[in-house]
Structures are given as C-alpha cells and as structure tokens.
C-alpha positions in Angstrom: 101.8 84.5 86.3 105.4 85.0 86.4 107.8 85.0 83.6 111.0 86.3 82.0 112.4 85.9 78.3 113.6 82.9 78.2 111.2 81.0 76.6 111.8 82.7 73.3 114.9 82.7 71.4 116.4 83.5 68.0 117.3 81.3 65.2 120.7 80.5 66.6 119.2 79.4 69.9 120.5 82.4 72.1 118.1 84.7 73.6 117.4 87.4 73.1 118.1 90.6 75.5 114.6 91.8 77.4 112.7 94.6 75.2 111.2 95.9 79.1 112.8 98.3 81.1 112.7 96.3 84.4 116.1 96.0 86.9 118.1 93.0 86.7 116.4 91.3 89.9 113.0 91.7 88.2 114.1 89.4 85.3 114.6 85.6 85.4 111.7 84.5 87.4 110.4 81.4 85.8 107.0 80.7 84.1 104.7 79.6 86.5 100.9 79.2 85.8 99.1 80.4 88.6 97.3 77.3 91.0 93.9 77.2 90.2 92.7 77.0 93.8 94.8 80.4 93.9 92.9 82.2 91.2 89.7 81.5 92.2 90.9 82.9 96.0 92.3 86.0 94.8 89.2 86.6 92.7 86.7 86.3 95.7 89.0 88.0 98.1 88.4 91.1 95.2 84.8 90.4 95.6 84.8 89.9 91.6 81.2 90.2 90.5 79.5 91.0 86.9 80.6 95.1 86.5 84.0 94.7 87.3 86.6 94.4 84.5 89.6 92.4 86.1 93.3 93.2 84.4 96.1 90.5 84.7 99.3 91.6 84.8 101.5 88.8 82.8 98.5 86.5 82.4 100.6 83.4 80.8 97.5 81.2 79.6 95.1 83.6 80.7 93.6 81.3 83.4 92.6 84.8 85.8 90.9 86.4 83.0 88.7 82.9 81.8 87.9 82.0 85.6 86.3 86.0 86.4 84.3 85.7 83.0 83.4 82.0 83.2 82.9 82.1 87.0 81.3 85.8 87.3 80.4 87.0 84.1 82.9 90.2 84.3 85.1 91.2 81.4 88.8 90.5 81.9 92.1 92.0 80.4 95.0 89.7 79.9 98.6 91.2 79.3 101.5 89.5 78.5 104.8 90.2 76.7 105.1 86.9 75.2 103.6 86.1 71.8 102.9 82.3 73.0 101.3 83.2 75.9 98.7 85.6 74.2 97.9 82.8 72.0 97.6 80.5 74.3 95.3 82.6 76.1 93.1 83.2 72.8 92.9 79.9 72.6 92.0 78.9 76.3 89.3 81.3 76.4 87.2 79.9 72.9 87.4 76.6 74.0 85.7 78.3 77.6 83.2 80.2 75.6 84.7 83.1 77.1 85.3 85.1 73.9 83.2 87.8 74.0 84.3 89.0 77.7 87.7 88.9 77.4 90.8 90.4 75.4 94.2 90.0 75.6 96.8 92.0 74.6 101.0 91.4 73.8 102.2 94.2 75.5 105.1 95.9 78.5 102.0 96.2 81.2 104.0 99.7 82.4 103.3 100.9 78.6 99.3 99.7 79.1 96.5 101.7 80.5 95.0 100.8 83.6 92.3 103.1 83.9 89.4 100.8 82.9 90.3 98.2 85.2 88.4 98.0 88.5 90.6 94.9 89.7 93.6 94.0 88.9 96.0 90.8 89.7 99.5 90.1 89.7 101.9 87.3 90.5 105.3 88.8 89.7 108.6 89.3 91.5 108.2 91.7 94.5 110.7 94.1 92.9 108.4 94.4 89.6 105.8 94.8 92.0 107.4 97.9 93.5 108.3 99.6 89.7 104.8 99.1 89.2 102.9 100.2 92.0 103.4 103.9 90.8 101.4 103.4 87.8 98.7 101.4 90.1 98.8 104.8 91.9 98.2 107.3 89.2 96.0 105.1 86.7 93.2 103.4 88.9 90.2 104.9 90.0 89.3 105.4 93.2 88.0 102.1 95.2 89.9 99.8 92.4 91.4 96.6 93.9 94.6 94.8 93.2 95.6 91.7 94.4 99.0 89.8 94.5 100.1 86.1 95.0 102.8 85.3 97.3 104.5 89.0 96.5 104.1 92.3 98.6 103.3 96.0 96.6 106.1 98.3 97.8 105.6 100.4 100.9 102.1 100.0 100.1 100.1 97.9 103.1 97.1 95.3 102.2 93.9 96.1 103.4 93.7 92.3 103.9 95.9 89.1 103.6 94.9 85.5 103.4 96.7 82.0 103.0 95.4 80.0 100.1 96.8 76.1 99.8 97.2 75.0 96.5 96.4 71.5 95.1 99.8 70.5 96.3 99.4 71.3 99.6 101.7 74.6 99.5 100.5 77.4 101.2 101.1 81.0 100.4 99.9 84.7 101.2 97.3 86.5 98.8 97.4 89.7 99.9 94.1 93.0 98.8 94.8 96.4 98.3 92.0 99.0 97.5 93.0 102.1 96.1 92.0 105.0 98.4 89.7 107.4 97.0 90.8 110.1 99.6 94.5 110.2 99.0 95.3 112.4 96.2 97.1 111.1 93.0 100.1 113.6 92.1 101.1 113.7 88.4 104.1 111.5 88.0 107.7 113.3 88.7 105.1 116.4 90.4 106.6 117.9 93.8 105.0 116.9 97.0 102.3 119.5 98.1 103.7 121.5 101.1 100.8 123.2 101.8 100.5 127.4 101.8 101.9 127.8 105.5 
C-alpha cells in the first residue's frame, strides 16, 4: 500500500507535518489499496506457504497480511503509520477469521524489527524503497524474500520479475528478491572489509 499524511489532520483542518524521517520525494504518494489480483501474485511469486511469517510494509487495510493467513495459513505482520488504517485492518481481519495469525502494529516501519519475518511486501515510492533496503539488508535472515509492486529496491537486482494485470486491465511489474545467505551483513555505518593484503 502506499500512503502519505494527508488523510489525518488537526482540529483546524491543516495537516499535520510527517512524524517519519523520509526525504521530501518519499512523501505525498497517495493511498492506494493494493489490487487484489496483485496480492495474491506477489504472495505466490514468494512461494508463501504455512511457516512463513509475511511482513507488510504500510499495509493500509491489511489486505496482504488476511490473504497469506486466509489463503496459506502463515502468520502475517501489518505496519502502518496511520491509526485508521490499523483499525481498519483489525477490523478486516475478524470479519476473515484471521485473528489469531495476524497482528498489526501503528508504527515508522524503519523503527520496526524485521528479523522474524521470512517475507516481506512493499508497495511504496521507489525512493522509500531505497532508504529502506538497508535495514532489509542487516535485519532479515538469510534466504528471506521481499517483494515489491510496481517499485524497484535500490541498486539491489530481483531474482525474478513478473507482470500481474489487475481487475482493470492495468499491468504492472512485481518484482522477488531473496536475501543472500552468502553475502555478509556489515553492522550499519561499519567500514567495508578490505581484506589483510
């Protein structure tokens, strides 16, 4: 899902200035629930199944999260920064019956721990993509997936891309990463490792 803070404002009817530390281009893309032919793409092309918890990074009405649990019985993570969209999520997921499998949580996603997650699934800006691959880096274990809609992750090239049309006929890229269990993780702000000769 993709979102800024527009949605909420203050008693006067101006809004607010963004609590998250993200660069100007990052902010102002609108809310936009992700298709629901595109969910259930991106969660095959992870090759979601039963042991895998599935993170989604802004998760608006937490339609990623229900589908994996409904459609594959794996425990999800929703995050959003936006009060309305956690309880809409909350809501969405007892009315699935999906209760028990998922949790979401009103949160910056750069300020959540990834660690648990062994996929996770964006649709955000490409330049929020970039400030976060970083922490995709140093928090998920090895052989972790992530997958994004429509946006790119950096310098970082997909294992796989696909096209996915949507129910209005609108094609777009999903594109899979896996993270690599060979390449090293350096602590953040660490020095390259220039070897001993």
């Amino acid at each position: 899902m993709r979102h800024n803070s527009s949605h909420s404002k203050d008693s006067h009817g101006t809004e607010p200035a963004a609590s998250w530390p993200l660069p100007p281009q990052c902010i102002g893309a609108r809310y936009m629930p992700t298709p629901q032919p595109v969910v259930e793409a991106m969660l095959a092309l992870a090759l979601v199944g039963v042991d895998d918890t599935v993170y989604d990074v802004g998760c608006g009405d937490g339609r990623v999260v229900i589908t994996a649990a409904r459609g594959y019985g794996a425990r999800g993570v929703g995050i959003d920064i936006q009060g309305w969209c956690i309880a809409e999520s909350r809501h969405n997921a007892r009315l699935a019956g999906v209760e028990g499998l998922v949790t979401f949580v009103q949160a910056n996603a750069l300020d959540v721990d990834l660690s648990p997650a062994t996929v996770v699934t964006l649709y955000m800006p490409a330049a929020w993509n970039r400030l976060f691959l970083p922490k995709l880096r140093r928090e998920l274990a090895a052989a972790a997936r992530v997958v994004s809609y429509v946006y790119g992750l950096g310098d970082e090239s997909p294992v796989e891309e696909r096209w996915v049309t949507d129910q209005y006929g609108r094609s777009s890229p999903i594109y899979l990463w896996r993270r690599d269990p060979r390449r090293p993780v350096r602590p953040p702000d660490s020095p390259p490792d220039r070897g001993t000769g």
